[in-house]
N, C-alpha and C positions, 0 to 999 in steps of 0.2 A: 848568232850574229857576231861576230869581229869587228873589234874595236875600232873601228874608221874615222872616228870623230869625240871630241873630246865637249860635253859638256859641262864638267866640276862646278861646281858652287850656282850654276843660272838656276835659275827658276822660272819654272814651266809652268803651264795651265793646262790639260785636257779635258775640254767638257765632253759629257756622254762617257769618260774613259773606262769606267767599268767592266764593259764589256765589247766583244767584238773587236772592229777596225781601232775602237778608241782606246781599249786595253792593248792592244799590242803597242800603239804609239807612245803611252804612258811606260811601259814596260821597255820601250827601245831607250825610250830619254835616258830613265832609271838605270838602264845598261849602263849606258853610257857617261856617269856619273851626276845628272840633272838633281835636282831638288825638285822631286813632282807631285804637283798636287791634281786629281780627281775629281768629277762631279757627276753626281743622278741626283734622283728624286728616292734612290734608296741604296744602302752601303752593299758590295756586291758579296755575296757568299765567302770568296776568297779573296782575302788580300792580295796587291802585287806587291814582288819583294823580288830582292836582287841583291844578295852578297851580304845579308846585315840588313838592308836599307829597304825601305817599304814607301809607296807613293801615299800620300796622306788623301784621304776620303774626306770631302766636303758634300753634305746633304744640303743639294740647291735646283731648284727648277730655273732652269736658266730662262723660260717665256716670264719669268716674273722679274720684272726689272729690280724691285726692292732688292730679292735674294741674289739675285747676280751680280748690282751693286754691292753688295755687303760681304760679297764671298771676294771677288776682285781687289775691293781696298782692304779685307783680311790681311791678305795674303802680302799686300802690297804694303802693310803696316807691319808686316811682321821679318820681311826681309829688305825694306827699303827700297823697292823695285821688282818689276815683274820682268823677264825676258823674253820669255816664249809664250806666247796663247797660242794654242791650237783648237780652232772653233769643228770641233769634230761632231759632237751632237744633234743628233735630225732623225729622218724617216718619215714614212707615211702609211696607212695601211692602202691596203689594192681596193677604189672602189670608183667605178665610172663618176667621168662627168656628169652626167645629166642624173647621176643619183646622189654626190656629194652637198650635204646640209651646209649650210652658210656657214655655219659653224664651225664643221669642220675642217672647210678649207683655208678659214681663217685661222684654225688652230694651226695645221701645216701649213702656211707665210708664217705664224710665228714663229716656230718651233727652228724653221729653216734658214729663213731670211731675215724677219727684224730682231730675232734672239742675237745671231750671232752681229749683228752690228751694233746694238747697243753694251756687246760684249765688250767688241774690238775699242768703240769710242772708250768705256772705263779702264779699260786697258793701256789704251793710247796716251792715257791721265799719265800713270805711275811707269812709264819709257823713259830709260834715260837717253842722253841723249841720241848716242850712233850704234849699233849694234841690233838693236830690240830687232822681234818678226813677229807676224803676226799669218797666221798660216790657216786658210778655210777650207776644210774637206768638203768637196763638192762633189760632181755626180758628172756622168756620162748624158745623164737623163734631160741636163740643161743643154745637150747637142745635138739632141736629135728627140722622135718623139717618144711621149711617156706615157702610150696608153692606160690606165687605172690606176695612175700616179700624176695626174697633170697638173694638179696644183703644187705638187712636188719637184715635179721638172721645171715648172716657171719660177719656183721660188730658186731652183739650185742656178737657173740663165741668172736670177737676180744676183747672185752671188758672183758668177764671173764677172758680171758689171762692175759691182760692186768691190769689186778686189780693184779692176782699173783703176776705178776714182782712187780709192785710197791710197794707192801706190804713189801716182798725183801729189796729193794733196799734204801725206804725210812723208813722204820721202825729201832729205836723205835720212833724218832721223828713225825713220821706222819703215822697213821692208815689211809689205804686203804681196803673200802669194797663194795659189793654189793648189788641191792636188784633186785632181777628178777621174776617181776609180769609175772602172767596168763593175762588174757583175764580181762581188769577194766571195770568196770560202766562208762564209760565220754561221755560227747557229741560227739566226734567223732567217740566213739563205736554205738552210737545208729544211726549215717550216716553212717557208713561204713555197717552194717548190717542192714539197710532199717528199721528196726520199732521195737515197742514191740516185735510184735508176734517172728521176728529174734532172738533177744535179747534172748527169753524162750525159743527158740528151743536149743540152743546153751549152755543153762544155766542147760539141762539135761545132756549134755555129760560130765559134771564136778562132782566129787566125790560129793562136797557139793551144789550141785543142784541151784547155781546161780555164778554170776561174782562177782569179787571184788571193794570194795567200794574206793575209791581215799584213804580216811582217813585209811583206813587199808594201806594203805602202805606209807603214813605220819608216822603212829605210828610205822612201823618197822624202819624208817629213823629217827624217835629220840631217838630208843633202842640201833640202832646200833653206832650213834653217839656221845651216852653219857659215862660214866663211866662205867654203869653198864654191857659195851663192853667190857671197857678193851682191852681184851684178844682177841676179832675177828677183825681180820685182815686178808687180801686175804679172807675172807670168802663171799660166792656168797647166800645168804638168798633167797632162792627161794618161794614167795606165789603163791598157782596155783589151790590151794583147792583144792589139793589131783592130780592133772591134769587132764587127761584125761579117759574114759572107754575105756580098748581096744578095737579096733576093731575086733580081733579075737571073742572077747566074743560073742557082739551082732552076728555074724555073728553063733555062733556056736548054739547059742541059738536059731538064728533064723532055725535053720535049725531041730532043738531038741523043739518044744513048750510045752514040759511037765519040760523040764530042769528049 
């Protein structure tokens, strides 16, 4: 990635950064000279590091309000201010509506929607004044539907809401936005969909004939957080490579083979 943007001395938040979408976003900041700190519910295998400098690992479950308060004013006690949150932390496993336990759907709203808002509000605490962002990785899946994911896709809609208001509410002092990936390239993509061969079938029904790279939505997460944002706020930045081919089509075609 090329220097496009200069972060020196802010300090950042990636929850979930460990791995996947959330480690390359922690890893771009780090590029780009950020002070970044990390969170899971365990330290990950391999450090991130960048030139000397490595993103500091906080052990926090971010659905527990105590630990995500106490990792937030950390962080915020230790450099006088926080900059950048990036509420990147989420997921759900694949399992029908009519077979998900009360339980568990409630666990996915929290993990998705009321985690990353009680995040942004302790966040919102240690802002200084003009500058701050506050940026929620969202999902495709709040645009359209999510079958064996649905308490998942309602909670990622709650999130575009949710960026609204705050943009509202907290602006000018603090820019609220989004970025709402398609279908990424991560290890969990390549176990959720069994293998390669998964992966290519899946990567036909996308405009631009494959999924997206972690570091592609790094690099919208340091466009939108920099300066040369300014002006977006409440905005929901959707990558999704174009989305999806209708289904109408293949079907219309399949029934027409000269079309």
């Amino acid at each position: 990635m090329t220097t496009l943007f200069d972060y020196s001395g802010q300090v950042v938040l990636v929850t979930g950064g460990t791995r996947g979408i959330g480690r390359a976003i922690a890893f771009a900041f780090l590029q780009q000279g950020a002070i970044v700190y990390v969170c899971g519910r365990k330290a990950p295998e391999q450090g991130i590091a960048h030139e000397g400098r490595e993103a500091q690992f906080i052990a926090a479950d971010v659905r527990d309000a105590e630990q995500a308060a106490a990792m937030v004013d950390g962080i915020a006690q230790r450099h006088g201010r926080l900059d950048i949150l990036v509420n990147n932390a989420g997921g759900s496993p694949h399992v029908l509506a009519a077979d998900a336990s009360p339980r568990l759907s409630a666990s996915i709203i929290a993990l998705n929607l009321t985690a990353p808002l009680l995040l942004a509000q302790r966040a919102y605490a240690h802002m200084g004044e003009r500058g701050a962002v506050i940026l929620f990785i969202g999902s495709v899946s709040a645009l359209r539907p999510s079958p064996g994911t649905a308490a998942y896709g309602a909670a990622k809609a709650g999130i575009v809401s949710l960026v609204r208001s705050l943009a509202v509410e907290w602006a000018p002092r603090v820019r609220v936005a989004a970025v709402s990936p398609g279908l990424v390239r991560t290890e969990e993509a390549l176990q959720h969909y069994g293998d390669e061969a998964g992966l290519q079938a899946i990567a036909t029904t996308i405009p631009m004939g494959r999924l997206a790279q972690p570091e592609e939505i790094a690099s919208a997460c340091l466009y939108l957080a920099s300066p040369v944002a300014a002006y977006a706020s409440g905005s929901n930045l959707v990558l999704d490579g174009g989305g999806e081919r209708p289904a109408f089509l293949a079907a219309a075609n399949a029934g027409n083979p000269a079309a």
